[in-house]
C-alpha positions as CSV (number, residue, x, y, z in Angstrom):
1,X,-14.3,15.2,-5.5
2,X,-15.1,11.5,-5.4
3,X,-17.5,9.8,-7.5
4,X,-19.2,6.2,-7.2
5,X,-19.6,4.3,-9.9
6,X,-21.4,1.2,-10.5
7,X,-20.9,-1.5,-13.2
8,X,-22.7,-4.4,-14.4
9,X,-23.9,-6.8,-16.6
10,X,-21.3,-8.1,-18.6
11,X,-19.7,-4.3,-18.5
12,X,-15.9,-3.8,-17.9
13,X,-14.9,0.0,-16.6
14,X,-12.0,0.8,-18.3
15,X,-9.9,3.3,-16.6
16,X,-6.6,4.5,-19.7
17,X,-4.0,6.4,-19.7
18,X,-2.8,7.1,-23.1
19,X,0.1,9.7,-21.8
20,X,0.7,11.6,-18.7
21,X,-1.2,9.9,-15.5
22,X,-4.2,9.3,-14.9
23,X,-6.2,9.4,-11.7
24,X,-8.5,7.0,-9.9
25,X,-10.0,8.7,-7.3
26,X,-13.5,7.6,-6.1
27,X,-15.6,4.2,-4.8
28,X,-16.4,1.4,-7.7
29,X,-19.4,-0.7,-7.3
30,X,-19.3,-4.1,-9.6
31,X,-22.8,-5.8,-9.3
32,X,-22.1,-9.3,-11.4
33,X,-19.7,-11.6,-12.1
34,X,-19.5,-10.6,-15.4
35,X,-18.4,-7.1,-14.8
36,X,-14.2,-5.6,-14.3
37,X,-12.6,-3.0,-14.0
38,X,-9.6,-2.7,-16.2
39,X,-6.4,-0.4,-15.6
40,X,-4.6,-0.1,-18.7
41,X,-2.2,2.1,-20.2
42,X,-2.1,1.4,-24.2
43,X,1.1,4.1,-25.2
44,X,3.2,2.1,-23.2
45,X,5.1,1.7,-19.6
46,X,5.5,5.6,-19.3
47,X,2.2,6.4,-18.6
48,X,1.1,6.1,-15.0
49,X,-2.5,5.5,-12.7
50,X,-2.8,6.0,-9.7
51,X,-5.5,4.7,-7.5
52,X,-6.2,7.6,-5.2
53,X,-6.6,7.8,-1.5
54,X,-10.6,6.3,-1.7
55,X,-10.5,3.6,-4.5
56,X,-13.1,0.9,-3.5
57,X,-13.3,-1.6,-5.4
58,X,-15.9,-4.4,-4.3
59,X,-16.6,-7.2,-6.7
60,X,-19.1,-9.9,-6.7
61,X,-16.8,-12.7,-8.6
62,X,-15.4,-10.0,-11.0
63,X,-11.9,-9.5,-12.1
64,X,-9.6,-6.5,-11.3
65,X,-6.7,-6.9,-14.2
66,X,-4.5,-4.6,-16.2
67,X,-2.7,-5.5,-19.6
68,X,0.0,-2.6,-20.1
69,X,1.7,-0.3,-17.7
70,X,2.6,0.8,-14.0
71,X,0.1,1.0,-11.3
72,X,0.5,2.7,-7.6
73,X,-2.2,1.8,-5.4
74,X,-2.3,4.4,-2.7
75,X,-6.0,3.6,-1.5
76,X,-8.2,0.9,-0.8
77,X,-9.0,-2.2,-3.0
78,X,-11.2,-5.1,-1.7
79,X,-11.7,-8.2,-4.4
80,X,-13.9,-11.5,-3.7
81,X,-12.5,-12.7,-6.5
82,X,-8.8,-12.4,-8.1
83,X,-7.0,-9.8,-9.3
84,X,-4.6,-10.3,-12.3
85,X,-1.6,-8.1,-13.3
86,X,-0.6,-8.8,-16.8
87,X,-3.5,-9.9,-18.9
88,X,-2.2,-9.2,-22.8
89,X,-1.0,-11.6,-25.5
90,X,1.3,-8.9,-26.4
91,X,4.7,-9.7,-25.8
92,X,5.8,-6.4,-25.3
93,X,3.3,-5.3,-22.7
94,X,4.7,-5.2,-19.3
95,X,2.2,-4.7,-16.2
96,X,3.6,-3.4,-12.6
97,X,1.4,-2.3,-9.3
98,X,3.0,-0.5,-6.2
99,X,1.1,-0.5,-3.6
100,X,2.8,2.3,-1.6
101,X,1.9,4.6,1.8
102,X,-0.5,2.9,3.6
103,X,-2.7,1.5,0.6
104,X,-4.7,-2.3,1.4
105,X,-5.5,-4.6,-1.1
106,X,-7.6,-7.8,0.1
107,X,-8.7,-10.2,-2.0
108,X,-10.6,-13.4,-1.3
109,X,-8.8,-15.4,-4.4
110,X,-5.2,-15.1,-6.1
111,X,-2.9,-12.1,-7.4
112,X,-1.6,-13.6,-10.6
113,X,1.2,-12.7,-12.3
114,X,1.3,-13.0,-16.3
115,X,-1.6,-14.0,-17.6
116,X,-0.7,-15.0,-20.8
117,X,1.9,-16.9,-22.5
118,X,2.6,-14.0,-24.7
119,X,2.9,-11.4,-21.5
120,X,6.9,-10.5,-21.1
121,X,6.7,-9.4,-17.7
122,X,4.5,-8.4,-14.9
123,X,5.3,-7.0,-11.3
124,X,3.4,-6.6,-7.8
125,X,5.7,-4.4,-5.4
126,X,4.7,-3.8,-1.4
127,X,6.0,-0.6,0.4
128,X,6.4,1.5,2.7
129,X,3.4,0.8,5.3
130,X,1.1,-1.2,2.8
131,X,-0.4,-4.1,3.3
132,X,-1.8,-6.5,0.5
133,X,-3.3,-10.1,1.4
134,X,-5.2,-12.8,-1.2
135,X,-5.5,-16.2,-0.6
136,X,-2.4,-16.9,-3.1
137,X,0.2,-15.6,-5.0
138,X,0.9,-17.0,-8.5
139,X,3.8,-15.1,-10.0
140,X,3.2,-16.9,-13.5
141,X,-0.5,-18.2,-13.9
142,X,0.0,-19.6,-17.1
143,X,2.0,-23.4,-17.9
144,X,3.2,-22.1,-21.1
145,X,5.8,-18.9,-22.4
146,X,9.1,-16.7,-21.2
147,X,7.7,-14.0,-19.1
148,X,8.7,-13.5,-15.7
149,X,7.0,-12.3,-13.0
150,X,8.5,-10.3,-10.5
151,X,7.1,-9.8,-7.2
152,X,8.9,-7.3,-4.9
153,X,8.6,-7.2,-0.9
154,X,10.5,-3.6,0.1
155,X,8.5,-2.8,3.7
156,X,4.7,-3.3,4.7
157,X,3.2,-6.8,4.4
158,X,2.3,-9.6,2.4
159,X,-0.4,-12.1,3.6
160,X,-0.8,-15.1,1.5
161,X,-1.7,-19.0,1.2
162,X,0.5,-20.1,-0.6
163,X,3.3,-18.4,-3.4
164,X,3.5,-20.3,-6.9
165,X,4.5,-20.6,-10.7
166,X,2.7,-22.6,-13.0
167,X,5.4,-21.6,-15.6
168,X,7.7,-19.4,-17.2
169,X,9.9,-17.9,-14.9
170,X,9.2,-16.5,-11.2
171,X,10.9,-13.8,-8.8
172,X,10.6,-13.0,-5.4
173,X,12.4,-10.3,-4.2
174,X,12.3,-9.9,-0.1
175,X,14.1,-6.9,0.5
176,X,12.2,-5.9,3.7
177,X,8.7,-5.8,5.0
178,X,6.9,-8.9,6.6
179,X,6.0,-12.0,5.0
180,X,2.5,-13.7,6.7
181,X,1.3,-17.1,5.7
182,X,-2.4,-16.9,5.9
């Protein structure tokens, strides 16, 4: 069944997978700026979410982020503010989404890449009929550290601004799908 959900002041929804996967499946009101929702997966990159086929996610200037582990976005995510992949100081913690099938993500401000200076690596990957647009793509948001992040175009689309590295070290891999300056 789906479930909403509605978050605010100062309040982060934390959504973990310790082992196994675990499921997203339902619509996610965030009322302030101060509230997020945070995907994370603390026992490493073998655990999996998934966002399921009616994730909503609608944010007033709140933060979608996750520290630690892979992400497939199947569903629907709408941001007005930014979403950041790779948020931990940990330099052991990786951080990779797929959005796959014929998932959207929209947001009005950046995807960033590593976060932190500590963060060793972070991914964003677009397949198959998906389409993910923001107003820019950083694929290292911080001036400072080793990480790299990876950003992988395989089919779907890709609408963005502008794509950028503050630092570290930045990948794009365009391997199929369409590219759309916006």
């Amino acid at each position: 069944s789906t479930r909403t959900v509605s978050i605010n002041n100062n309040r982060s929804l934390y959504v973990n997978a310790t082992s196994g996967t675990a499921t997203w499946n339902g619509n996610l009101n965030v009322g302030n700026s101060a509230a997020a929702l945070r995907l994370t997966c603390t026992s490493g990159s073998g655990a999996v979410l998934v966002l399921g086929s009616s994730a909503i996610y609608n944010g007033a200037s709140s933060i979608l982020y996750s520290d630690n582990g892979d992400i497939a976005v199947d569903g629907t995510i709408n941001s007005v503010s930014q979403i950041q992949i790779g948020r931990t100081s940990t330099s052991t913690k990786t951080s990779s989404w797929v959005a796959r099938n014929s998932a959207s993500i929209t947001t009005a401000g950046g995807i960033n890449l590593i976060n932190t200076a500590g963060q060793s690596s972070s991914s964003l990957t677009v397949q198959d009929s998906a389409n993910v647009s923001a107003l820019a793509l950083n694929l290292y948001n911080v001036a400072t550290g080793t990480g790299t992040g990876t950003a992988n175009l395989d089919g779907g689309t890709l609408t963005v601004g502008s794509i950028t590295k503050s630092g570290g070290n930045g990948v794009f891999n365009f391997n199929g799908g369409t590219l759309k300056a916006s």
